[in-house]
N, C-alpha and C positions, 0 to 999 in steps of 0.2 A: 724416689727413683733409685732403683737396681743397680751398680755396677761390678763386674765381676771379674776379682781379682783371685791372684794363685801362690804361692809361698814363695815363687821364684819364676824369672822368666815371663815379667807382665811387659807388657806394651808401655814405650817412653810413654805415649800422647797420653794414655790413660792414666798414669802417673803425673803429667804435666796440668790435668785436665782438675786433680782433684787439687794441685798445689795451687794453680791458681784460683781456686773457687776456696780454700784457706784465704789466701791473700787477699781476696777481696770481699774478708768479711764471714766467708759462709762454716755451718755448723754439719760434720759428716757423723756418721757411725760407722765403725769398722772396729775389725776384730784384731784381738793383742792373744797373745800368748795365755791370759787368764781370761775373763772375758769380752762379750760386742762393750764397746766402750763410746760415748760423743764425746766427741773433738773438735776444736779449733784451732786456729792461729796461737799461739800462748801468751802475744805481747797486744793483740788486738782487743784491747778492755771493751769494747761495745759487744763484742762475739761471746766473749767473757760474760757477758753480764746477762746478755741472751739465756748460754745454756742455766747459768746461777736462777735466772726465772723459770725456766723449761724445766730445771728437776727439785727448784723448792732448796736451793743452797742460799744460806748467808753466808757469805765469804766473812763477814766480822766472827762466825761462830765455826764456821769449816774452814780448815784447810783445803787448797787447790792443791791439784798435782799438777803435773806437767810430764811428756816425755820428752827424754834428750835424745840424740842420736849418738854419743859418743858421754865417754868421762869428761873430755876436754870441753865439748857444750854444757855439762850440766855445773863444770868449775865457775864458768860464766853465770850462773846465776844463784850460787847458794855458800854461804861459807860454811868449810868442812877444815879438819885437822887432820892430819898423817894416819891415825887409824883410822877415822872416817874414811877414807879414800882408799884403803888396803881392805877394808869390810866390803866396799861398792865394786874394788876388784876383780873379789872373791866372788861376790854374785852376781854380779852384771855382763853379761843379760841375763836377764831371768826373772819369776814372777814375783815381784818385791816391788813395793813402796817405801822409800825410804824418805822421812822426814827429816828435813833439816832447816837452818836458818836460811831464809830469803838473805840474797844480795840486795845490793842496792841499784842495778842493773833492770830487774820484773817491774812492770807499772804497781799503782798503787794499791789496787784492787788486790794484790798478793801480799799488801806489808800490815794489814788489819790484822793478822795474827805473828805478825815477824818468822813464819815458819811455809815451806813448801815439800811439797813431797814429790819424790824425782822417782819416775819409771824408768827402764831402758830396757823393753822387753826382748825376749826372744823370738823375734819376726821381721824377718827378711823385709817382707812388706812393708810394715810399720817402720823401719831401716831408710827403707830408701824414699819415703813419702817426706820421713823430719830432715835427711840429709838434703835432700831437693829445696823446702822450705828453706834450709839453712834458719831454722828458728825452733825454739818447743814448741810443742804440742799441747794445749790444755786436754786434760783427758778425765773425763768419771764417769762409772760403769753405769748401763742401762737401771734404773731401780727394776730389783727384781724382790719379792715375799717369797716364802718358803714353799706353795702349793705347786705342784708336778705343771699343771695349765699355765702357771707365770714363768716357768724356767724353760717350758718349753719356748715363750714366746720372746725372750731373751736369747737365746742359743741359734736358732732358726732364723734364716736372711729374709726367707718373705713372709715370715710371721713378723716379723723387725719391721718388716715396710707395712705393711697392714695396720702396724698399729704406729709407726712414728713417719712411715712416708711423707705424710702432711706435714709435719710439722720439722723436719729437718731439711737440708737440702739435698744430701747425697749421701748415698746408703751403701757400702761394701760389702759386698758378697764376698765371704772368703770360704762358705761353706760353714759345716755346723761348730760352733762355738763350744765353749767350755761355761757350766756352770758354776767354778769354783771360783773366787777373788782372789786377788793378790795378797801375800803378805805383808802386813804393814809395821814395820820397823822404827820406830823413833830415837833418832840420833841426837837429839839438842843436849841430851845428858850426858853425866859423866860416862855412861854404859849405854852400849845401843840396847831398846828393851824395845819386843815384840808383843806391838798391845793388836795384834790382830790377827791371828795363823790362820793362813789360805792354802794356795798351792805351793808356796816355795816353803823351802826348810833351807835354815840360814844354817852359812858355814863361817863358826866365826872363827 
């Protein structure tokens, strides 16, 4: 199912309609700043464990991400040190994954690798959906391969529904997407080292 959202200026209900159907469990696709992304609740391990079936994740072998809505939510679940926090600064928001050590805060499905990676894209949207939650967001992008026919149907809302309609619950139209990924930044070392370049280019 379709719903159609806009960078700014959406409807509370529609807004209230997707947080509760988080809350209670359900798994959405919507669009971040890099690409269509599925989400759910981020403390809800059963939802959790859904989408980890749905795209073929071992959480013992991947890291999960999650988004925050703010620095001050993602303090609440990861520990970081004073330049850690002046790096996430510097880029946030923006289209970065940054890896760092789980808190002791995230259920247990997140401590199999001791390590999470924190979004905080740039998108109003995405802004106001985790601020309403008041929680993260687990979030990993659609799988998409390299052929022109798979990117399109990653990028595109009712090509999105066409092929994952059935099997999510609620689908965000935010219009056409982006086929680039997020940069992926790893923080647990003494140096933040960029083992993935996407869309962002880090200011360090």
């Amino acid at each position: 199912m379709l719903l159609k959202l806009y960078p700014k200026n959406n409807n509370p209900q529609d807004l209230r309609r997707i947080v509760d159907l988080l809350n209670d469990g359900g798994i959405i696709i919507y669009p971040t700043d890099t690409m269509y992304a599925i989400g759910c609740h981020g403390l809800k391990e059963r939802a959790i464990e859904r989408i980890c079936q749905l795209k073929g994740i071992d959480p013992r072998k991947k890291n999960l991400s999650i988004i925050c809505a703010s620095l001050g939510m993602v303090s609440e679940y990861v520990k970081m040190n004073n330049p850690t926090f002046k790096l996430l600064k510097r880029n946030l928001p923006g289209p970065f994954t940054f890896i760092l050590a789980a808190g002791g805060t995230l259920p247990r499905i997140y401590k199999n690798r001791k390590e999470v990676g924190i979004r905080i894209p740039d998108s109003l949207m995405v802004h106001e959906i985790v601020s309403l939650l008041g929680a993260p967001l687990l979030t990993t992008s659609l799988p998409v391969h390299a052929d022109e026919e798979e990117i399109e149907y990653v990028t595109t809302p009712e090509l999105i529904d066409e092929k994952w309609g059935d099997t999510v619950d609620l689908i965000i139209d935010g219009g056409i997407g982006y086929a680039e990924p997020s940069t992926v930044v790893d923080c647990t070392g003494d140096e933040p080292e960029i083992i993935r370049q996407g869309k962002g280019w880090l200011d360090r």
